[in-house]
Backbone as numpy.savetxt, mean C-alpha at the origin, in Angstrom:
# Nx Ny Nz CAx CAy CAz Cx Cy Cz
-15.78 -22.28 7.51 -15.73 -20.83 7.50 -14.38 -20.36 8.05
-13.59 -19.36 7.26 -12.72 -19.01 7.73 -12.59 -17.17 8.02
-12.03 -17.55 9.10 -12.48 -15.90 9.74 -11.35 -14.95 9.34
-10.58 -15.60 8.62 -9.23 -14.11 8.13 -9.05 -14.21 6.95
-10.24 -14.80 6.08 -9.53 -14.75 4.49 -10.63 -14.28 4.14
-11.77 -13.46 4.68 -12.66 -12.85 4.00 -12.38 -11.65 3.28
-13.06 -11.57 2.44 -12.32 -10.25 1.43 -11.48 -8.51 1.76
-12.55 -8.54 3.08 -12.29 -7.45 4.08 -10.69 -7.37 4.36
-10.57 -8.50 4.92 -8.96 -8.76 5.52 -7.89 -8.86 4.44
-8.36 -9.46 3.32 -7.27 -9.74 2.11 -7.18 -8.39 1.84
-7.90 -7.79 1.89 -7.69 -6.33 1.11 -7.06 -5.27 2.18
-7.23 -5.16 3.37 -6.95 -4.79 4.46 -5.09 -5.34 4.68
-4.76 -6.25 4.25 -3.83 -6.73 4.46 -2.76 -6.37 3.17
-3.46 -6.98 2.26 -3.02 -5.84 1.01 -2.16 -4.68 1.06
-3.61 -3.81 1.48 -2.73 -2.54 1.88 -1.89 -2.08 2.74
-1.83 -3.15 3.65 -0.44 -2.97 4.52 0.40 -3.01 3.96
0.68 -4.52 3.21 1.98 -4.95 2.53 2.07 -3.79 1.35
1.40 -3.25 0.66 1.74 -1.95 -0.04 1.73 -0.42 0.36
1.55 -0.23 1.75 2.42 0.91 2.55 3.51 0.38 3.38
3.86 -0.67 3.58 5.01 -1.04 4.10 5.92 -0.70 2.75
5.35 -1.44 1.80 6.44 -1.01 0.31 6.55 0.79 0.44
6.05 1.41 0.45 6.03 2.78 0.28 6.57 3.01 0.96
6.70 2.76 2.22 7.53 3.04 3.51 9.16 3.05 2.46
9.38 1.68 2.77 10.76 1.10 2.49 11.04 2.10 1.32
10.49 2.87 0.63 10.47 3.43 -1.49 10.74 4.48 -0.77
10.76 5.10 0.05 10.67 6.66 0.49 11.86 6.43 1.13
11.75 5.39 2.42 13.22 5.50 2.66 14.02 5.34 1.91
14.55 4.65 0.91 15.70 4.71 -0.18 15.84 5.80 -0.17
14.60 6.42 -0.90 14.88 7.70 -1.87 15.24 8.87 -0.81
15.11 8.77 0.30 15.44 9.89 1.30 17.42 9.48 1.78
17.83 8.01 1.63 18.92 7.76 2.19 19.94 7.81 0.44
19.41 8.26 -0.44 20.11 8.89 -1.38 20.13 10.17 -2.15
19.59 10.90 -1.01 19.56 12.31 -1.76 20.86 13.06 -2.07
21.70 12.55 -1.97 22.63 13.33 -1.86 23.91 12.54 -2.48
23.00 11.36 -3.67 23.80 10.17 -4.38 23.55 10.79 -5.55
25.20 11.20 -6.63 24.60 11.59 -7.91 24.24 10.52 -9.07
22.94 11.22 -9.82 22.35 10.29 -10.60 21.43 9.45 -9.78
21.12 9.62 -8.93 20.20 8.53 -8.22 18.31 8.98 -8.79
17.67 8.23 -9.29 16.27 8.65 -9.74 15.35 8.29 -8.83
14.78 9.54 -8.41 13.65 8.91 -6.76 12.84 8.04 -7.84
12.15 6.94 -6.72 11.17 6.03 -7.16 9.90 6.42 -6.39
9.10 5.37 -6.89 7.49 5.71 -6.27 6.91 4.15 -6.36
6.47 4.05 -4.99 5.08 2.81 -5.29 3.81 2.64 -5.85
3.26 2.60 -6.39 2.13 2.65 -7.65 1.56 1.32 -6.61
0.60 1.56 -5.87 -0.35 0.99 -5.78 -2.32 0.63 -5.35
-2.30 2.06 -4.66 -3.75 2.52 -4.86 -4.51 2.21 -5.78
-4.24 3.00 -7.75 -4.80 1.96 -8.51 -5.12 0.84 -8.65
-4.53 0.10 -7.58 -4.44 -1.33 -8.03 -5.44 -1.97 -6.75
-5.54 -1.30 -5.27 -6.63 -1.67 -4.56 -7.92 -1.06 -4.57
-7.92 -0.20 -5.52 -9.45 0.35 -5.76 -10.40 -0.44 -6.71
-9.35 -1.23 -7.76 -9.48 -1.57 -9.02 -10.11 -2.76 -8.21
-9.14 -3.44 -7.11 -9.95 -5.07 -6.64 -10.90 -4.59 -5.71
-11.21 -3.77 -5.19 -12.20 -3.01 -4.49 -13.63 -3.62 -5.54
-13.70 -2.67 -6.45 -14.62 -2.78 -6.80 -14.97 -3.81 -8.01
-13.95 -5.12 -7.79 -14.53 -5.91 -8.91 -14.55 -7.39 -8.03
-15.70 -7.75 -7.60 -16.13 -8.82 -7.05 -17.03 -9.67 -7.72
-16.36 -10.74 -7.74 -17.08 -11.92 -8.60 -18.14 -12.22 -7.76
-19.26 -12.43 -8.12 -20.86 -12.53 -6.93 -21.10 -13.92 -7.77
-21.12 -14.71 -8.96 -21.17 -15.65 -9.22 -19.91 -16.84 -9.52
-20.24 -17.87 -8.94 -18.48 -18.72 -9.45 -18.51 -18.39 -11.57
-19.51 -18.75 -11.83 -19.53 -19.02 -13.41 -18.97 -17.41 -14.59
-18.80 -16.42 -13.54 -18.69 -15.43 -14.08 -16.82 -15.17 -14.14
-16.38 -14.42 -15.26 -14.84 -14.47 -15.18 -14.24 -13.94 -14.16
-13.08 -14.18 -13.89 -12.23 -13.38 -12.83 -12.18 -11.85 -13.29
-12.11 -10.85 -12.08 -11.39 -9.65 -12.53 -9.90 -9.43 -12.23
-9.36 -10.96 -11.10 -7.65 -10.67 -11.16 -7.13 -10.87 -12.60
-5.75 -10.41 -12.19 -4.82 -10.33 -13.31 -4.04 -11.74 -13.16
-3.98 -12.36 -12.20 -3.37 -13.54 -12.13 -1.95 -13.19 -11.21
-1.80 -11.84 -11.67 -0.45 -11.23 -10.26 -0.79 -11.31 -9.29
0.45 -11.91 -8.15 0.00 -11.87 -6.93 0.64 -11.04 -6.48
1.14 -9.73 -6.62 1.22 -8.75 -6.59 0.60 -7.52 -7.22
0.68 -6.49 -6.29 -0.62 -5.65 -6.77 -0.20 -4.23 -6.56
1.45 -4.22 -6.50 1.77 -2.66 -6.36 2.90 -3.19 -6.79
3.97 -2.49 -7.33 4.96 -2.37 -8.17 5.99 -0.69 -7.40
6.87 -0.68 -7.53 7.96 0.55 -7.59 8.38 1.45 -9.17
8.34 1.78 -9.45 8.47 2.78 -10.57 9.42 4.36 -10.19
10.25 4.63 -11.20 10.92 5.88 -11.32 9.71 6.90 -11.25
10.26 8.25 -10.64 9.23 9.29 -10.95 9.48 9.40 -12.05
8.43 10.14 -12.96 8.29 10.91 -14.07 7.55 12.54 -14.05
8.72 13.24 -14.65 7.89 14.72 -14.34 8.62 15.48 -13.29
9.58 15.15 -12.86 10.70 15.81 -11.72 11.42 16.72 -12.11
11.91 17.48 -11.13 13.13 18.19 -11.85 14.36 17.77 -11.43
15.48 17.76 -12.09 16.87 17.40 -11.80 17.77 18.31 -11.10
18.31 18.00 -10.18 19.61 18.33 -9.63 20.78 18.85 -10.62
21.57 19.39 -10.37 23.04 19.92 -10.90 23.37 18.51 -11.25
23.14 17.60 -10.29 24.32 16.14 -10.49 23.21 15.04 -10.88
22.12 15.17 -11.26 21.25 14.44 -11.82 20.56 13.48 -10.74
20.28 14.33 -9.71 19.46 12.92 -8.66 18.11 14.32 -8.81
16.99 13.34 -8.56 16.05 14.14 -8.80 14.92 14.06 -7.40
15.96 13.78 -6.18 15.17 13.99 -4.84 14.67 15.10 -4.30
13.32 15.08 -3.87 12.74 16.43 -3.18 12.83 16.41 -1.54
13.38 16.31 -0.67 13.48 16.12 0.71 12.15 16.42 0.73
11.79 17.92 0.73 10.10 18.16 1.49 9.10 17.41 0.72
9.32 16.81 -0.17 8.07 16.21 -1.00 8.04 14.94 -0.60
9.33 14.25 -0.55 9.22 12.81 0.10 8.65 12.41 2.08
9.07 13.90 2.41 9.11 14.30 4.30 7.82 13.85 4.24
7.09 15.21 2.76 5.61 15.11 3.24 4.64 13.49 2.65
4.87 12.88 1.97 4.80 11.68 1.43 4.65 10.63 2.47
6.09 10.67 3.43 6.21 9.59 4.47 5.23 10.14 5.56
4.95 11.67 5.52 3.58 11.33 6.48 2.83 10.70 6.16
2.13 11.26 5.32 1.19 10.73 4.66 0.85 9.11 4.35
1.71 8.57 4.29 1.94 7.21 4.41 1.57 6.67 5.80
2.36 7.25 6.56 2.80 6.89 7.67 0.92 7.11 8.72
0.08 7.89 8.43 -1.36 8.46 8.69 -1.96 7.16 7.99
-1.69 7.12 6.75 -2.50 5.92 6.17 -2.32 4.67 6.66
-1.01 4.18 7.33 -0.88 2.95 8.00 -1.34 2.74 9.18
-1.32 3.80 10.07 -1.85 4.09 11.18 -3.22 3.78 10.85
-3.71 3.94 9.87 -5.28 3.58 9.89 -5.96 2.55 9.31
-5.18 2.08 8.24 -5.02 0.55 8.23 -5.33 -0.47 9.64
-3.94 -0.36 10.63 -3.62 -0.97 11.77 -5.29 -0.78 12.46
-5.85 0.38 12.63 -6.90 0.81 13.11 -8.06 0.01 12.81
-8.33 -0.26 11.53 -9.24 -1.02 10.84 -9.17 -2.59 11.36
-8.07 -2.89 11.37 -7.76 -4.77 11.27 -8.00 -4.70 12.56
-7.70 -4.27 13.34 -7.35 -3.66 15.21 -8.94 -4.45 15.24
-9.82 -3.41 14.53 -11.35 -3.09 14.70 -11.77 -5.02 14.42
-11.73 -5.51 13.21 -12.26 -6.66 13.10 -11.78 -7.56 13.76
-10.03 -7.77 14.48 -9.78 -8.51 15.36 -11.05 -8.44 16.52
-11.02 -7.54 17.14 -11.85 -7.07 17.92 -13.24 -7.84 17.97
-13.61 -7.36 16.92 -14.96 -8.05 16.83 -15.17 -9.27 16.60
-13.95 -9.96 16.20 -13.80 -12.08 16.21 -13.93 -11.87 17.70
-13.27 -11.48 18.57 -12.84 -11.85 19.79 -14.03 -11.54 20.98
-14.89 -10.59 20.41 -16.10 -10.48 21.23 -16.83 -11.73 20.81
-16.50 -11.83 19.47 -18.43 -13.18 19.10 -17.58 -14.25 19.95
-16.40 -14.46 19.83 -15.51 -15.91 20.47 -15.80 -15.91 21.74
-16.02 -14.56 22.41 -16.36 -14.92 23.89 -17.17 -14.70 24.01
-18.04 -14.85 23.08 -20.09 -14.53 23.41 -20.47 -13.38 24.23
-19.93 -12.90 23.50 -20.13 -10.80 23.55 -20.04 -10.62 24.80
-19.05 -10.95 25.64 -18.83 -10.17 26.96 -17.59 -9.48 26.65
């Protein structure tokens, strides 16, 4: 039995490593606003942990629902922006409010894993 590769944690961990990406995607796009031609980007990956969320193989004999990627969020150009005079298509307040938002969601991530560490470490010391 292994106590950190249960699905909880893979997925939990997941989503770290894809708000850490978001992190890093926002910062670019905030440390080139003011680069002409620069096209803000975006991390695309929610779709992609809801999708393994809810597709769990309950029998071995039944097919996989991965894709075989071991990656599960990607970076992408916006689409649907408006352009600058000089063709960069950064929103300061849209990205400001973004990196909160991010930044709330990681915080609660950390919160979660925090929580199941926690609870290995009580059964390990026989709940005192």
């Amino acid at each position: 039995m292994n106590l950190f590769s249960s699905p909880i944690m893979k997925n939990l961990e997941m989503a770290l490593d894809g708000s850490a990406l978001k992190q890093k995607t926002i910062s670019n796009n905030l440390a080139n606003v003011d680069t002409p031609g620069y096209k803000a980007k975006e991390t695309v990956f929610n779709q992609e942990l809801k999708r393994s969320l809810q597709a769990h193989r309950t029998d071995q004999r039944h097919f996989s629902f991965s894709t075989g990627s071991s990656s599960s969020y990607y970076v992408k150009e916006k689409a649907n922006t408006v352009m600058n005079h000089n063709g960069n298509n950064v929103d300061v307040d849209k990205e400001m409010a973004e990196l909160a938002k991010n930044q709330l969601y990681y915080q609660t991530l950390v919160q979660r894993i925090n929580g199941k560490f926690n609870s290995i470490k009580m059964v390990v010391k026989g709940g005192r």
